[in-house]
N, C-alpha and C positions, 0 to 999 in steps of 0.2 A: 504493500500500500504506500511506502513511501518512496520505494525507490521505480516511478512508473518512468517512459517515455515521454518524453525526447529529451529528457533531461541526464545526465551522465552524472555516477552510474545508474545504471534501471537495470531493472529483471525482467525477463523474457519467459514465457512459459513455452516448452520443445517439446514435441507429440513425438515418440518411435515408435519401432516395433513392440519395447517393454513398456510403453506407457508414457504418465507426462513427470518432467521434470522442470527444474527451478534453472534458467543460465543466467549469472550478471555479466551483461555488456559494458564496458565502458571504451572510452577513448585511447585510454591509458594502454590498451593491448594493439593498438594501430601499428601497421608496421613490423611487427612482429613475428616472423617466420616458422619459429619452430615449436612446438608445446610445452619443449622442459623450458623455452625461456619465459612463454606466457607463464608458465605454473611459478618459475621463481618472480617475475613481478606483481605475479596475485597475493603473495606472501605480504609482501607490506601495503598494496591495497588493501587486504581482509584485515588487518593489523589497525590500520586507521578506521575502516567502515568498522569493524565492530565495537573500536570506543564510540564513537557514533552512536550508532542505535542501543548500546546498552545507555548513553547518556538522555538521549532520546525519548527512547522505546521501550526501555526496561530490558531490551532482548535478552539472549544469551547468545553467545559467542557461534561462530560458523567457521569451516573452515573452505578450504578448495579442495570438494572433490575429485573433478577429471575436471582437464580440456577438453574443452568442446569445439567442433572443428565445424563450420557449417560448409557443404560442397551446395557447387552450385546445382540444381534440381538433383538434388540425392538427399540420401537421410543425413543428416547430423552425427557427426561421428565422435564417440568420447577416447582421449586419450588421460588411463589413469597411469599414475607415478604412485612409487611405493611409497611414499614420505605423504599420500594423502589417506585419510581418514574421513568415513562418514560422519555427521554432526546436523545439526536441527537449530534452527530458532527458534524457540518460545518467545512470545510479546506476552509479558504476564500481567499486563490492566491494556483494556482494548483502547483502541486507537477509534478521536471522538471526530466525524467528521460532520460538517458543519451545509446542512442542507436549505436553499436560498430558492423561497416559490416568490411568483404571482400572484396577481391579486385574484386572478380566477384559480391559483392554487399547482398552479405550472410549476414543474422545478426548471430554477435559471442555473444552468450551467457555468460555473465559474472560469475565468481564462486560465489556460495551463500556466502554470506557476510550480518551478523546482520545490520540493519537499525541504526542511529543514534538514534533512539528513544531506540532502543534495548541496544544499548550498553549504554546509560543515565540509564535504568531500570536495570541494570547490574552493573553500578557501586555505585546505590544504591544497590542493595542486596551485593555486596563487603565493602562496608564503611559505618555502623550507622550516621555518621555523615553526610555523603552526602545527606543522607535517610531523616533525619530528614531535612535537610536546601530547598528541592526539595517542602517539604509538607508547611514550615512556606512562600512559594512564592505562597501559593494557590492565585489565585485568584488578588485583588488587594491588596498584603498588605502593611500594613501601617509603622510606625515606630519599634511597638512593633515588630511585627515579624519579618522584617528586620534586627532589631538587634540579636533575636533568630538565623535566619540563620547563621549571622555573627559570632555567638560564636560557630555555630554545624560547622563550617569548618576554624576558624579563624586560625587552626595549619596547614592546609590546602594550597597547593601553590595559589595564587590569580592573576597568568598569569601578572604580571609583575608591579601589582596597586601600586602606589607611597603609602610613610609613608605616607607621607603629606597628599594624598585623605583619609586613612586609617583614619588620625587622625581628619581629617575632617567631616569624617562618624560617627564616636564616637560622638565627641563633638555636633556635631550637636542635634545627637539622643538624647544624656542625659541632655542636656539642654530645659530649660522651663518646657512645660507641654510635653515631648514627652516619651521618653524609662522609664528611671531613674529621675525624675528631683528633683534637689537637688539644694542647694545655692551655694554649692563649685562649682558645673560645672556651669563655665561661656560660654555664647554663642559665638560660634564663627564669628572673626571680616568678614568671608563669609559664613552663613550658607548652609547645601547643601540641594537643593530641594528633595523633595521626590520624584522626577520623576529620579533625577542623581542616590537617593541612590541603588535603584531598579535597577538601569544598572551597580550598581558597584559590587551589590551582587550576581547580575547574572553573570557577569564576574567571578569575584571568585569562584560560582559552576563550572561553567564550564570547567576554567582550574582544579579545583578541580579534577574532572571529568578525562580530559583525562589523568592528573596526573596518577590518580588511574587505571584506564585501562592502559597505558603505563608498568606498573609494573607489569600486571596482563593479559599481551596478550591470 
C-alpha cells in the first residue's frame, strides 16, 4: 500500500506458473546486468526500506528473496542466491487511508502522490548522509551506531533538538564503556537512556529528511 506506482520504489504483483508473488522495482537496479550484482545492491536498499516502514508502518523487517529477471513476452524468471532467505512483512496497526466523496456521494480520486515511505527512500538516494544514518537504525541499535547516525547527519537540521539534549547524547554515549570511552569524558550528572537516545536520532533523521525534500520538491 505504500510503496505503489510510479513512484520508486513500488511493488509489482508477478503471476507464474507457481502462483502470484510480491517484486520491488526500483530505479536503483537500472543498468545492471547480472543478478549476483542486483542481489548485492538490494542488500543496502532492503537495509534503508526496512528502517523505513518499521519507522513508518510498524512492519517487520524483509529481506531479498531471488532476482527477478523479466524476458521480454516470457515468464518472469527468478534467480535465487544462497545468502537469500524467505521472510514476510507484518504491518501490525493497519494503514488509515483517507477517503474524499461528492456531494452526491462520489469518491474523488486523489492525484498520485509518492507514499511517505517513498519520499524517506528519496531523500536517501538525495543525501549520502541520510542514506547512511536510515541503515546504522537497523534494527535495534545500540550506542555505537546511534552515535554513527549522529555524525552521518549531525550538519543536518534536527527539527528543533535542544544543545542541551544534543550534548546530553554525546556525553552520554562517550562515557564508560559505550561509543568512545575515555577518562576525559566524564559521565553525565543525567545520563540518557538508550530508549531516549533512539527517539532523539530518529527525530533528527526525520527532520533531516523533510529538510532535504523541502529543497528538493
Amino acid at each position: 500500500m505504500l510503496l505503489k506506482p510510479p513512484f520508486d520504489p513500488f511493488v509489482e504483483e508477478v503471476q507464474d506458473q507457481r502462483g502470484d508473488y510480491l517484486v520491488l522495482r526500483s530505479a536503483a537496479f537500472d543498468g545492471i546486468a547480472s543478478s549476483g550484482e542486483i542481489h548485492q545492491t538490494s542488500k543496502k536498499l532492503f537495509r534503508t526500506l526496512n528502517v523505513t516502514m518499521a519507522d513508518i508502518a510498524d512492519a517487520d523487517p524483509v529481506i531479498n528473496g531471488a532476482v527477478v529477471e523479466f524476458i521480454p513476452q516470457g515468464q518472469p524468471r527468478k534467480h535465487h542466491h544462497l545468502q537469500a532467505e524467505g521472510a514476510t512483512m507484518r504491518v501490525r496497526v493497519g494503514i488509515a487511508e483517507l477517503t474524499v466523496t461528492d456531494a452526491q456521494g462520489n469518491v474523488i480520486e486523489p492525484p498520485p502522490a509518492p507514499s511517505r515511505a517513498q519520499l524517506w527512500m528519496r531523500a536517501a538516494n538525495l543525501n549520502p548522509g541520510i542514506a547512511s544514518a536510515l541503515q546504522y537504525m537497523e534494527g535495534k541499535p545500540g550506542w555505537i551506531e546511534l552515535y554513527k547516525a549522529y555524525e552521518a547527519v549531525r550538519k543536518l537540521p534536527n527539527g528543533g533538538i535542544s544543545s542541551t539534549e544534543v550534548s546530553r547524547f554525546t556525553q552520554t554515549a562517550n562515557a564508560g564503556e559505550r561509543h568512545h570511552p575515555s577518562p576525559k569524558n566524564k559521565p553525565h550528572s543525567r545520563p540518557m537512556e538508550l530508549w531516549e537516545a533512539r527517539a532523539l536520532i530518529t527525530q533528527w533523521i526525520s527532520a533531516a529528511i523533510d529538510s532535504i525534500l523541502a529543497k528538493n520538491p
